[in-house]
N, C-alpha and C positions, 0 to 999 in steps of 0.2 A: 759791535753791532755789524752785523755783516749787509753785503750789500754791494751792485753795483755800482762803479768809481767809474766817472769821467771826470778825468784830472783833479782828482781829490772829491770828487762832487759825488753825494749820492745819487741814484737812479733818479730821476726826472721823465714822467709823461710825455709821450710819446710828439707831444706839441712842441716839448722844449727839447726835444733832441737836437734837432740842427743846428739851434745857437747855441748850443753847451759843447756841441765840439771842439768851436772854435776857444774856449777859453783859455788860459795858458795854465800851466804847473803849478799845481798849488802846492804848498811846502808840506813835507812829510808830518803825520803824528807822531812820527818816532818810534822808535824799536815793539814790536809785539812780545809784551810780557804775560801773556796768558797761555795755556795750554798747548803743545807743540802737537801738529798733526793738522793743521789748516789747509785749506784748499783756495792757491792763487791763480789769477788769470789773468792776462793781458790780450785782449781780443784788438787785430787791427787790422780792419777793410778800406780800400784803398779804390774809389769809384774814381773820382776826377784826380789827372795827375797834371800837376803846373806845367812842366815842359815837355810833355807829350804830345803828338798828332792826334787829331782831333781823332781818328777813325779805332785809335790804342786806349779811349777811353771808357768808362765799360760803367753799364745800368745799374748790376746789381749790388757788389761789395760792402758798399756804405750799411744800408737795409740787412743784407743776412749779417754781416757783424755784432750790428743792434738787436738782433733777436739772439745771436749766440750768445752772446751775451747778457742778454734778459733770461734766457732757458739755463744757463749755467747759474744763475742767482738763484732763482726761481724754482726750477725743477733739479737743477743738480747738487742745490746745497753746497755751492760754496761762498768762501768766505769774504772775498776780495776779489773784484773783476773789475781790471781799468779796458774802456774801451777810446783806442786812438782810430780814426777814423779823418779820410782826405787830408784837411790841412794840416790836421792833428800830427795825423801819421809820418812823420819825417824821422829818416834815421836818427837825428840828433835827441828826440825826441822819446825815443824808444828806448834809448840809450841810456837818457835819463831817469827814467823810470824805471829802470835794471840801475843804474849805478847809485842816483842818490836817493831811494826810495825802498823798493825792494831789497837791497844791499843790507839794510836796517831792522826790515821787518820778520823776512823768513828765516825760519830756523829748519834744520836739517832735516826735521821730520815734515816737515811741509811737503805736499804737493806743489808743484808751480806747471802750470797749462799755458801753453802759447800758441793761439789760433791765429792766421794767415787767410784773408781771400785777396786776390788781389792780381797784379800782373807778376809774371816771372823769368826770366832768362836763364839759358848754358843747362837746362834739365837733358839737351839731346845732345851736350858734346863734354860735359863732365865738368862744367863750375856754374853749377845753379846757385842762382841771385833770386832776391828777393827784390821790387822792386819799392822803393816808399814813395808818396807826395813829391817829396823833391826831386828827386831824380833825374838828371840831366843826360839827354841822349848822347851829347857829344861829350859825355865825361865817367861811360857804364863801371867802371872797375875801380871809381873811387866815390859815386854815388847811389850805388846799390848796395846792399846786405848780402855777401856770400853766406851761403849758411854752416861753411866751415868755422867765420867768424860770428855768427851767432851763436854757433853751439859754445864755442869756446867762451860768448862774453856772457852766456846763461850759467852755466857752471863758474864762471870768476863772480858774479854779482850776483846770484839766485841761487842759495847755494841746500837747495831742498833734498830727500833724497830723492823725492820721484818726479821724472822731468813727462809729461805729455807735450808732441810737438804737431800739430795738425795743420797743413798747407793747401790751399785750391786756387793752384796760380797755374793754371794750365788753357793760356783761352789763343782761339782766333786771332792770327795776324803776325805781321814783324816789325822788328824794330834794328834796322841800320844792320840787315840782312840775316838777323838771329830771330828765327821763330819765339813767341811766347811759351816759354815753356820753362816751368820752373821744376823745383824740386821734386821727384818720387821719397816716398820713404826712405830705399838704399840711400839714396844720393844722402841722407847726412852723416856725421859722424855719430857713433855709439853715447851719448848724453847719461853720464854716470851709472850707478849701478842695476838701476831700475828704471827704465825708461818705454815708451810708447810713441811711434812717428809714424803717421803717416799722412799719402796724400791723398786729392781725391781724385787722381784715374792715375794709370800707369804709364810705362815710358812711351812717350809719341803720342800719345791719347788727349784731347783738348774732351773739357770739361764743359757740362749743360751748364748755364746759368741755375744758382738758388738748389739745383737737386741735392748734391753732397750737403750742404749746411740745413738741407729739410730734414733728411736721414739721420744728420748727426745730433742735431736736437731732438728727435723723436727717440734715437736710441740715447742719450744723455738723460731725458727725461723717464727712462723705464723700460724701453721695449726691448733694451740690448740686455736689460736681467733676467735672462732665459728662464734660469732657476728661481727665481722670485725673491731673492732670500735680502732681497734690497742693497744689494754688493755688484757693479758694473766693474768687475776687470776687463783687464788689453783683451784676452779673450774673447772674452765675451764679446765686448765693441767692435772689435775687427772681424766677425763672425757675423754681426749683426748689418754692419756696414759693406762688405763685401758680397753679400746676398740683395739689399735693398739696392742699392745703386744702381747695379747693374739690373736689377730688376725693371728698375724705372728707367731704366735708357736704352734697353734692348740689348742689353748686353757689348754696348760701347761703350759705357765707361765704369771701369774697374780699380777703385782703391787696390793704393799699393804700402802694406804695412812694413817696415823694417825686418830683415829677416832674424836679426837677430835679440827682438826685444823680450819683454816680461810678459808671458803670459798671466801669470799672477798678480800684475798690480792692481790695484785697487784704486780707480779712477772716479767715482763714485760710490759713498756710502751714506746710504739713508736705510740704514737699518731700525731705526726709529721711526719711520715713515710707511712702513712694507705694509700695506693692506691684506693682503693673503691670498693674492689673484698671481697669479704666475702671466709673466708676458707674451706675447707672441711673436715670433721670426716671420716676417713675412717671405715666401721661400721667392727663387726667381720663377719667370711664366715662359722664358726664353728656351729655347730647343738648338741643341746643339749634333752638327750632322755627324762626327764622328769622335769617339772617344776610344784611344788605347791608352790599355794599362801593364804595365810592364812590372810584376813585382819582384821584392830583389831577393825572397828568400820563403825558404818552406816548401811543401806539401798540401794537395787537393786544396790549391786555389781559388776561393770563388768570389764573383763582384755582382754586385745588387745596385742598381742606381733606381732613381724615383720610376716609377710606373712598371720595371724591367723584373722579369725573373730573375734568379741568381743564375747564375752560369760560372761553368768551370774556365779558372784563367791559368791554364800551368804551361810555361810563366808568363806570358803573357796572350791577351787578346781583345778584340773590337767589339765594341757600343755604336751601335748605330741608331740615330734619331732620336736620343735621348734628352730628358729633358732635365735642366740646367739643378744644380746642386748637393747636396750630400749624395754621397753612394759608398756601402759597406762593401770592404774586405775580408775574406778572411783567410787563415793558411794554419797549417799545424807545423810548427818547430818541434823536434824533439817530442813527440809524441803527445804535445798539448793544443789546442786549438785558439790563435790569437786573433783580432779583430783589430782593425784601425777602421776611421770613417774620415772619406776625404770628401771637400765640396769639390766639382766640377764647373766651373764659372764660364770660361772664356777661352780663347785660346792664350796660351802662356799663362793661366792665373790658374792657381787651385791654390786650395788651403789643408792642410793635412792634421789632422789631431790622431797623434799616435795614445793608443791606449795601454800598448807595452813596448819596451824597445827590444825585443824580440823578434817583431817584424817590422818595424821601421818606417818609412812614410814611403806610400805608394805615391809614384809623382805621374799622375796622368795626361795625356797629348792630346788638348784638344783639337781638332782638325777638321 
């Protein structure tokens, strides 16, 4: 029976949330002997931290956890969601629940999903930490979760094939002179063969409170299945999420997805559930002053962005006043005519969906 787990507990009204955090480790039901292909989750927000300065302590975490978590039961269809949450949330903790629990029940065809809100360190100088409940300032390098060692203790104890990794640890302040600033997508390692990581703004970028975990619930629940077909790949989601975010924050904060992940996986499937209503992208409303595009190959050039004529780009040239998201390429190789369609986000963010590799990913400067 599927269903949200705090600490072995099902889902529980939203009255008894706060006192079912605190409960302790209930003992495993033992190994999952049905059906391989489940969808696992460990959601952990991280609002009060025991030995932290009063001013590093943060509103939201606890609350958007508990909804990612209710939304990923709920509207994502999966099977299994343990949510740790402030006292809960301590490395030992986490640990536990990947080593003597999960260890037992996932099998290879599994999904396993692991959401992060929280505080972060080393995102702006290369050993982003995660921080948990415990955490002790005067002890960062042996009471936080580097996420080299995560990745490495998800794949020894969860040992699914498809790993999704999601993080929004990127907030206001410092701690014993390192800015809060956790992980980007880049910043982890590759998480086996099929994997999805990311966070929710880019490198140096601090995060709205609650907007990334709005966006990712609303595209977890449907709005990121473009196509309708009740199938949410990495695609999709990172298409979905790299549009809305920035949408809603004026284009200051920009998820950053791993560059090297699956756009094929399959993050959600409620193909049993598809209504027959196709979703909608809600696009950005943000305008951006200058846009070059530099392409790396072909003949009679041309680039189309939202609101713009096409215009010939041979090989390159300027967008001026354009407004934020998809814009078409196109170019003839070899006497055939190819098309790629890149978003235009931000400065340093674009997303590129090449249609043939004939012309390759147009990587546009925004400025």
């Amino acid at each position: 029976m599927s269903g949200v787990t705090l600490w072995g507990m099902r889902w529980l009204p939203r009255s008894l949330l706060a006192a079912s955090l605190l409960l302790p480790l209930s003992a495993s039901a033992g190994p999952d002997t049905g059906v391989p292909g489940r969808r696992i989750a460990i959601v952990v927000g991280v609002s009060a931290y025991d030995k932290l300065p009063p001013e590093l302590q943060l509103d939201s975490p606890r609350t958007e956890a508990a909804r990612v978590a209710a939304a990923l039961e709920q509207s994502a269809g999966f099977d299994e969601v343990r949510l740790l949450t402030d006292a809960s949330a301590t490395s030992g903790n986490l640990q536990a629940v990947m080593q003597e629990e999960l260890s037992k029940s996932v099998v290879w065809k599994d999904l396993f999903l692991f959401y992060f809100v929280g505080q972060g360190v080393g995102g702006d100088y290369g050993d982003p930490r995660l921080l948990l409940y415990d955490t002790d300032p005067e002890a960062l390098e042996t009471t936080t979760f580097a996420v080299k060692d995560l990745a490495a203790q998800m794949q020894k104890w969860v040992p699914a094939s498809r790993y999704v990794v999601v993080t929004d640890a990127a907030h206001e302040g410092s701690l014993n002179g390192l800015v809060m600033l956790g992980p980007t997508g880049n910043d982890w390692p590759v998480i086996g063969q099929q994997s999805f990581i990311i966070s929710s703004a880019g490198p140096r970028q601090t995060a709205q409170a609650g907007v990334f975990s709005k966006a990712f619930i609303e595209g977890m629940a449907g709005q990121a299945d473009t196509n309708g077909d009740g199938v949410i790949t990495g695609s999709e989601l990172n298409t979905f999420l790299i549009l809305a975010v920035p949408n809603a924050t004026g284009g200051r904060q920009l998820p950053t997805v791993q560059s090297k992940y699956e756009p094929g996986i399959e993050i959600v499937d409620q193909r049993k559930k598809v209504a027959g209503t196709e979703a909608v992208v809600a696009l950005p409303t943000h305008r951006l002053d200058k846009v070059k595009f530099a392409l790396p190959s072909g003949t009679s050039q041309r680039v189309q962005c939202r609101e713009t004529e096409a215009r010939a780009c041979d090989p390159s040239c300027y967008l001026f006043d354009v407004l934020a998201g998809p814009c078409t390429v196109w170019a003839t190789v070899g006497g055939k005519e190819y098309t790629t369609t890149v978003d235009a986000l931000s400065r340093g963010l674009y997303r590129c969906d090449v249609t043939d590799d004939k012309l390759g990913c147009v990587s546009p400067t925004v400025q």
